[in-house]
LOROKE-646501 format. One record per residue (C-alpha): residue in three letters; chain; y, x, z. Coordinates in steps of 0.02 Angstrom, whole numbers, padded with zeros to 5 digits. Layout:
N
<atom res="Ala" chain="A" c2="Y" c1="X" c3="Z"/>
...
This chain:
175
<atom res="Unk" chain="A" c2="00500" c1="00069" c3="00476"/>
<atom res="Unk" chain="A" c2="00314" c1="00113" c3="00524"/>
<atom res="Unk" chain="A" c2="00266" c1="-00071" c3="00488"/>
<atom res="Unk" chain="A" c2="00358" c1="-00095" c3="00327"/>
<atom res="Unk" chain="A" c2="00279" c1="00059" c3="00261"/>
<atom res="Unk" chain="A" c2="00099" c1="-00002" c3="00309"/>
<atom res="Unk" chain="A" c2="00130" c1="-00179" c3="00230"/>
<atom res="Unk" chain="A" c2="00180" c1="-00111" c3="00067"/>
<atom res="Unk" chain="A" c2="00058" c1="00007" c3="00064"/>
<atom res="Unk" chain="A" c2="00153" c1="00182" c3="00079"/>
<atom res="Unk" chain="A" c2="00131" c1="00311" c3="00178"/>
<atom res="Unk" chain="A" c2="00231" c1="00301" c3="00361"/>
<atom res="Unk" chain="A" c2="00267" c1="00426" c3="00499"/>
<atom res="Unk" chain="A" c2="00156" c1="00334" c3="00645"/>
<atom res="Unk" chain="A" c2="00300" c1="00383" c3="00780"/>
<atom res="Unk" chain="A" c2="00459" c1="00288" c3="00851"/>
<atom res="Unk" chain="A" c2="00553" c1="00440" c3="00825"/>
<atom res="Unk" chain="A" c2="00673" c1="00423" c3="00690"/>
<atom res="Unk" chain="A" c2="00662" c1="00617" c3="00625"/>
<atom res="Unk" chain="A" c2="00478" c1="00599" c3="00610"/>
<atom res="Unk" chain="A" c2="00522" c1="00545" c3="00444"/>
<atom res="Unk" chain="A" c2="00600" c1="00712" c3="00368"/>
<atom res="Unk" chain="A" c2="00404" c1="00749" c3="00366"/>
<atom res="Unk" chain="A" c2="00341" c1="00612" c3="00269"/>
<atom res="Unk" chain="A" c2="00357" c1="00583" c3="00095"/>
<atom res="Unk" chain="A" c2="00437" c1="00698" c3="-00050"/>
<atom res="Unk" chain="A" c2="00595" c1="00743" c3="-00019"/>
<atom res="Unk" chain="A" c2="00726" c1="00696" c3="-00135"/>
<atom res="Unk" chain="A" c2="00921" c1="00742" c3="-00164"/>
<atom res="Unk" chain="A" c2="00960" c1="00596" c3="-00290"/>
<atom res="Unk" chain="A" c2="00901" c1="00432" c3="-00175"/>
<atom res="Unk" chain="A" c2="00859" c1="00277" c3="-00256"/>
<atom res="Unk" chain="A" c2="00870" c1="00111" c3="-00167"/>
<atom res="Unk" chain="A" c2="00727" c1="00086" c3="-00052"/>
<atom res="Unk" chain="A" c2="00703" c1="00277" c3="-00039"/>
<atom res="Unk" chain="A" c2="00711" c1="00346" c3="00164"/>
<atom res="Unk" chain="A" c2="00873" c1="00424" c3="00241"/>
<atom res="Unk" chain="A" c2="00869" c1="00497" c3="00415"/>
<atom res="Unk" chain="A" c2="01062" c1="00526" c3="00508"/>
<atom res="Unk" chain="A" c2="01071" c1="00638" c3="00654"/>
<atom res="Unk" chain="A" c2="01132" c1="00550" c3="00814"/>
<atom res="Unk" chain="A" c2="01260" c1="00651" c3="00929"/>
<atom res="Unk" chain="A" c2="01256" c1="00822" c3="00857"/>
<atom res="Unk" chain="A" c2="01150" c1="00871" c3="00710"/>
<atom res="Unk" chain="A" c2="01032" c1="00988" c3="00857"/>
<atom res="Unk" chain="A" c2="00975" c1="00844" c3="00971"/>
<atom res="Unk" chain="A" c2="00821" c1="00756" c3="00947"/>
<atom res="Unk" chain="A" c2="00922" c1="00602" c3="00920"/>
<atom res="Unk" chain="A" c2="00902" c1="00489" c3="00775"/>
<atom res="Unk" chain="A" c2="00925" c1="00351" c3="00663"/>
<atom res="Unk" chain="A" c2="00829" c1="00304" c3="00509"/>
<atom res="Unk" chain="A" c2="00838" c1="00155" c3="00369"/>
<atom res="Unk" chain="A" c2="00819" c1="00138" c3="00190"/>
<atom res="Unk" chain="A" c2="00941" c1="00182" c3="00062"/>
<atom res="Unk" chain="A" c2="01040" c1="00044" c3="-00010"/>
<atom res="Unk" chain="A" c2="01186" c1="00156" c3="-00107"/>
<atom res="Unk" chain="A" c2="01342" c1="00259" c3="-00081"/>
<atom res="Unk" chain="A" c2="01514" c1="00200" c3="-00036"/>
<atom res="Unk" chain="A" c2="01644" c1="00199" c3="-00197"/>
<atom res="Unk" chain="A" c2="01718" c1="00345" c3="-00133"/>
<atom res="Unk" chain="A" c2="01555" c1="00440" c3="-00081"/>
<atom res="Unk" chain="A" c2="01596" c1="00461" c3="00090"/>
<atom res="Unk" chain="A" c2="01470" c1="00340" c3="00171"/>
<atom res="Unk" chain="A" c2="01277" c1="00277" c3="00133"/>
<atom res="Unk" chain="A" c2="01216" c1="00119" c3="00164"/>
<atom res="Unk" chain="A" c2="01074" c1="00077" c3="00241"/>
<atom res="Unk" chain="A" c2="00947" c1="-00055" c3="00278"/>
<atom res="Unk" chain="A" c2="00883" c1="-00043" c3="00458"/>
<atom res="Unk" chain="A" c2="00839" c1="-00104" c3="00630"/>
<atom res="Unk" chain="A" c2="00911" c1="-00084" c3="00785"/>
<atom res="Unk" chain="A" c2="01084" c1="-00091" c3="00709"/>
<atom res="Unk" chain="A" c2="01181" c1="-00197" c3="00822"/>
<atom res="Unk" chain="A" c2="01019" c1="-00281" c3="00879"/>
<atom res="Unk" chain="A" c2="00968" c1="-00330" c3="00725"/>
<atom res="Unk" chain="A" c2="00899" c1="-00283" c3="00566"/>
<atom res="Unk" chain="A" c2="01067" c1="-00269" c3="00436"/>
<atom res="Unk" chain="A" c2="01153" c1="-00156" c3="00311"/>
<atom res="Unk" chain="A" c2="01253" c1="-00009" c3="00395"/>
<atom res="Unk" chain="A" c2="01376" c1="00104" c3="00325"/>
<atom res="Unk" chain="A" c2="01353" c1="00282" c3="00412"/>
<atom res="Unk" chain="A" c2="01452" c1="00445" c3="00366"/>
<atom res="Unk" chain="A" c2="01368" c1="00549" c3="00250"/>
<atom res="Unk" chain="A" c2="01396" c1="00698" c3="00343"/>
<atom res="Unk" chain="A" c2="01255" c1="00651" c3="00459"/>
<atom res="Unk" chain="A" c2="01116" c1="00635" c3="00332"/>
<atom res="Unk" chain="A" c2="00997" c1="00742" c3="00383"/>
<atom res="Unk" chain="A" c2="00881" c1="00715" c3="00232"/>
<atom res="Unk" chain="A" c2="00810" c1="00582" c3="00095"/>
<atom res="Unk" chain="A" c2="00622" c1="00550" c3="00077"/>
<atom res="Unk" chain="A" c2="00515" c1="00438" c3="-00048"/>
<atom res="Unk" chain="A" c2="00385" c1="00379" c3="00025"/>
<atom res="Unk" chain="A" c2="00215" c1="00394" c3="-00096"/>
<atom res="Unk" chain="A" c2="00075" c1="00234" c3="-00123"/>
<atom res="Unk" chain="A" c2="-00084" c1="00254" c3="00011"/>
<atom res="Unk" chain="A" c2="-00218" c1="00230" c3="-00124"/>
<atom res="Unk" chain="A" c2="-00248" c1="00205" c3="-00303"/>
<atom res="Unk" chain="A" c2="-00089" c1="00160" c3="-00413"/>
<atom res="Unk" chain="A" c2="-00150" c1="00023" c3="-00518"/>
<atom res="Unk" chain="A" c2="-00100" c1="00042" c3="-00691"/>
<atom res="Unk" chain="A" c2="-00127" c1="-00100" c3="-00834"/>
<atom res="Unk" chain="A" c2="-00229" c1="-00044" c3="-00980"/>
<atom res="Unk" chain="A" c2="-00108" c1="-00070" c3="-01115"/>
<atom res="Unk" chain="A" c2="-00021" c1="00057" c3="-01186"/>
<atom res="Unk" chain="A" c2="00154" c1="00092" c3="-01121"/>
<atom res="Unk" chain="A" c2="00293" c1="00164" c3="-01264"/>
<atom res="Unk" chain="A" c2="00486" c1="00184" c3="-01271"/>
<atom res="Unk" chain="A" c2="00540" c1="00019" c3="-01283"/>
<atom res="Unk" chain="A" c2="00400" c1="-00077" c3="-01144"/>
<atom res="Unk" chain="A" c2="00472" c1="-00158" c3="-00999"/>
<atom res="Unk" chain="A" c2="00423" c1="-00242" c3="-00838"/>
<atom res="Unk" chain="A" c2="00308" c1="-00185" c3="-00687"/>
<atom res="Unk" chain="A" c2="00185" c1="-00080" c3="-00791"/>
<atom res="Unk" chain="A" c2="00335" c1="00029" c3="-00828"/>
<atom res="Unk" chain="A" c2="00413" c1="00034" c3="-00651"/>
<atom res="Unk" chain="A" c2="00225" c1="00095" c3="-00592"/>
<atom res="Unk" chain="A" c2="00222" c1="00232" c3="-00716"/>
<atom res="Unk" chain="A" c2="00405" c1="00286" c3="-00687"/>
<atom res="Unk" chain="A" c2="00349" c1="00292" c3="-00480"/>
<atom res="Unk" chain="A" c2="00186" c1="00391" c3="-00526"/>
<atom res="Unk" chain="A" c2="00286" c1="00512" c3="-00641"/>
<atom res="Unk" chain="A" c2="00400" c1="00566" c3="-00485"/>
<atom res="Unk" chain="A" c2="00273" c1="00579" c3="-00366"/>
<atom res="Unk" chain="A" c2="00203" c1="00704" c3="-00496"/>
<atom res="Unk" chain="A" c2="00368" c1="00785" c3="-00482"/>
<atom res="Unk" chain="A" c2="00439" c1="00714" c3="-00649"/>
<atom res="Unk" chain="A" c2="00619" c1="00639" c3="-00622"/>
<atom res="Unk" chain="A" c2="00623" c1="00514" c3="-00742"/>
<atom res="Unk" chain="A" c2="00804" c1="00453" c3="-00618"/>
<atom res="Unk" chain="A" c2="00781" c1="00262" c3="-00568"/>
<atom res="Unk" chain="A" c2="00603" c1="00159" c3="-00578"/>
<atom res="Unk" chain="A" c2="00715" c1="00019" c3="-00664"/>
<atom res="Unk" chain="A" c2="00567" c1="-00050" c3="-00779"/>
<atom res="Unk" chain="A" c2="00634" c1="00020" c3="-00933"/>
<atom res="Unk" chain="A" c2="00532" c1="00135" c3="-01040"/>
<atom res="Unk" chain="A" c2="00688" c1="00232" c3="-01115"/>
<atom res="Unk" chain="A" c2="00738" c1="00420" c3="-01151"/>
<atom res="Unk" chain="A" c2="00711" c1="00492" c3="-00971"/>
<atom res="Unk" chain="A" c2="00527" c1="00418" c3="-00950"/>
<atom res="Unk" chain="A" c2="00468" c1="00473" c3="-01120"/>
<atom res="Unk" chain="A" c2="00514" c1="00630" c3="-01099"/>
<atom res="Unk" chain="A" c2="00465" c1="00665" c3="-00938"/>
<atom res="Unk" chain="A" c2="00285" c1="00585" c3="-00980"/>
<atom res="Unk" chain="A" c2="00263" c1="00732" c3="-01116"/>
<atom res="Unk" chain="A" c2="00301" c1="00839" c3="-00992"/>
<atom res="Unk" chain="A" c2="00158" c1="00798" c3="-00889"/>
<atom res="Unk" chain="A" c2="00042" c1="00772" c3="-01058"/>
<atom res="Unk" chain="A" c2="00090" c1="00946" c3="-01086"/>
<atom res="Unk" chain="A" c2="00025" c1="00991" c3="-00918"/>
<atom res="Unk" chain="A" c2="-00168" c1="00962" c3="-00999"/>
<atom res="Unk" chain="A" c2="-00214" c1="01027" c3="-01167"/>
<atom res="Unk" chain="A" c2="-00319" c1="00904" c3="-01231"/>
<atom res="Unk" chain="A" c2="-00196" c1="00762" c3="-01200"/>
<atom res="Unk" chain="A" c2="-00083" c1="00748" c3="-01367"/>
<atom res="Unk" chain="A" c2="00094" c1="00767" c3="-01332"/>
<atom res="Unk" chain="A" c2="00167" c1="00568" c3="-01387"/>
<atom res="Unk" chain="A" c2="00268" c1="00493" c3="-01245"/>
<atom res="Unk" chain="A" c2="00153" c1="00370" c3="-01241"/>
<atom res="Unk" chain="A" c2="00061" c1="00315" c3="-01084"/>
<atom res="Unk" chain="A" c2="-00119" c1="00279" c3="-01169"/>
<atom res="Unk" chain="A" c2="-00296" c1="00286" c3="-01115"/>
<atom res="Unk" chain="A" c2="-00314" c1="00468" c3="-01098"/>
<atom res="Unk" chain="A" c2="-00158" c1="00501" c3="-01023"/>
<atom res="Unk" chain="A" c2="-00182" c1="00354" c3="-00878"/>
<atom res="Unk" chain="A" c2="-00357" c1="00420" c3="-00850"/>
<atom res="Unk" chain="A" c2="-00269" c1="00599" c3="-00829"/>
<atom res="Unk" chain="A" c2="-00140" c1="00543" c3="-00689"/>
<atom res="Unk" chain="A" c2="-00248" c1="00418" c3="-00601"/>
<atom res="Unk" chain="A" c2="-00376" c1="00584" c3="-00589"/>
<atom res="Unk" chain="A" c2="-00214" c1="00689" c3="-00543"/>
<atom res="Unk" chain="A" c2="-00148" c1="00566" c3="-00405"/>
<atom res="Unk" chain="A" c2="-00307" c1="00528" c3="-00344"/>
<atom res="Unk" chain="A" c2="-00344" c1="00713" c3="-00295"/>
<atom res="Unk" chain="A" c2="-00195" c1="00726" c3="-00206"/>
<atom res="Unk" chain="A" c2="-00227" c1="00594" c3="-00076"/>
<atom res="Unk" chain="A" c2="-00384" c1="00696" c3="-00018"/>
C-alpha cells in the first residue's frame, strides 16, 4: 500500500500495520473506487488488520471488494464482509495539483475535470465520483467554494481567479 501511495504521489501511512491507515487521508462514508478501506481481523479490538483499495459493493450490499496484497499470496480482488470495515479513507496528492489554464464549465470533460472534481473534495466539497464530467454536482459545489472568498464571482466556472484561489488554498494546507 505504502509503495503504491508513494508512486502516485499521495500521501501513505509509512507502517506495515494495516490500521495505520484509519489515520491517513480524509475520511469518507461514500467510497469511490481507488479510495482506502481498512477490515478488522479477529475481533474489531485486536490490533489485527487488513487493508486494500475499494473496488465496489456486492449487489446485495453485504460485502466490499477490494484490491490488495497478501490475499492468498498474491495481490487480487477480495470480497470481505462489510461488517468488518473499520473505516474508508481518500488519500490526498503530496504536492501541487496541477491544473490546466483553460477554463473549466458545465459541459468540459476529460482529466482537467477529474483534477478539479479531486481538489473540490479534498476541500471538503462532495461533488460524488471524479468521473471527468463537469455536470450538476461539480458546478455547484465549485460556487460553493467561490462563495468561500468574496472577491471571486459566484459562476461555476473554474477560471483564472478561482484556480489561483484553490491552488493558494491547497497549497497552505500541505504546510
Amino acid at each position: 500500500m505504502n509503495w503504491v501511495a508513494m508512486k502516485s504521489g499521495l500521501e501513505r501511512s509509512n507502517s506495515l500495520a494495516a490500521r495505520s491507515w484509519l489515520n491517513v487521508g480524509i475520511p469518507v462514508e461514500n467510497p469511490e473506487p481507488g479510495d482506502v478501506v481498512v477490515f478488522w481481523r479477529e475481533s474489531r479490538d485486536s490490533w489485527k488488520g487488513h487493508v486494500g483499495f475499494f473496488q465496489g459493493f456486492s449487489n446485495d450490499g453485504s460485502r466490499v471488494y477490494c484490491l490488495g496484497g497478501n490475499q492468498g499470496n498474491q495481490v487480487s480482488v477480495t470480497a470481505k464482509p462489510l461488517s468488518q470495515v473499520l473505516g474508508y479513507r481518500r488519500l490526498r496528492i503530496l504536492g501541487p495539483i496541477g491544473f490546466s489554464r483553460k477554463t473549466l464549465k458545465k459541459g468540459s470533460t476529460g482529466q482537467d475535470v477529474v483534477r478539479l472534481q479531486d481538489a473540490l473534495k479534498q476541500l471538503g466539497f462532495n461533488c460524488g465520483t471524479s468521473d471527468g464530467i463537469f455536470g450538476p454536482k461539480t458546478e455547484q459545489c465549485l460556487k460553493d467554494f467561490q462563495a468561500t472568498n468574496e472577491s471571486l464571482g459566484i459562476t461555476g466556472q473554474f477560471d483564472r481567479k478561482t484556480r489561483d484561489y484553490m491552488v493558494e488554498i491547497l497549497s497552505a494546507r500541505l504546510n
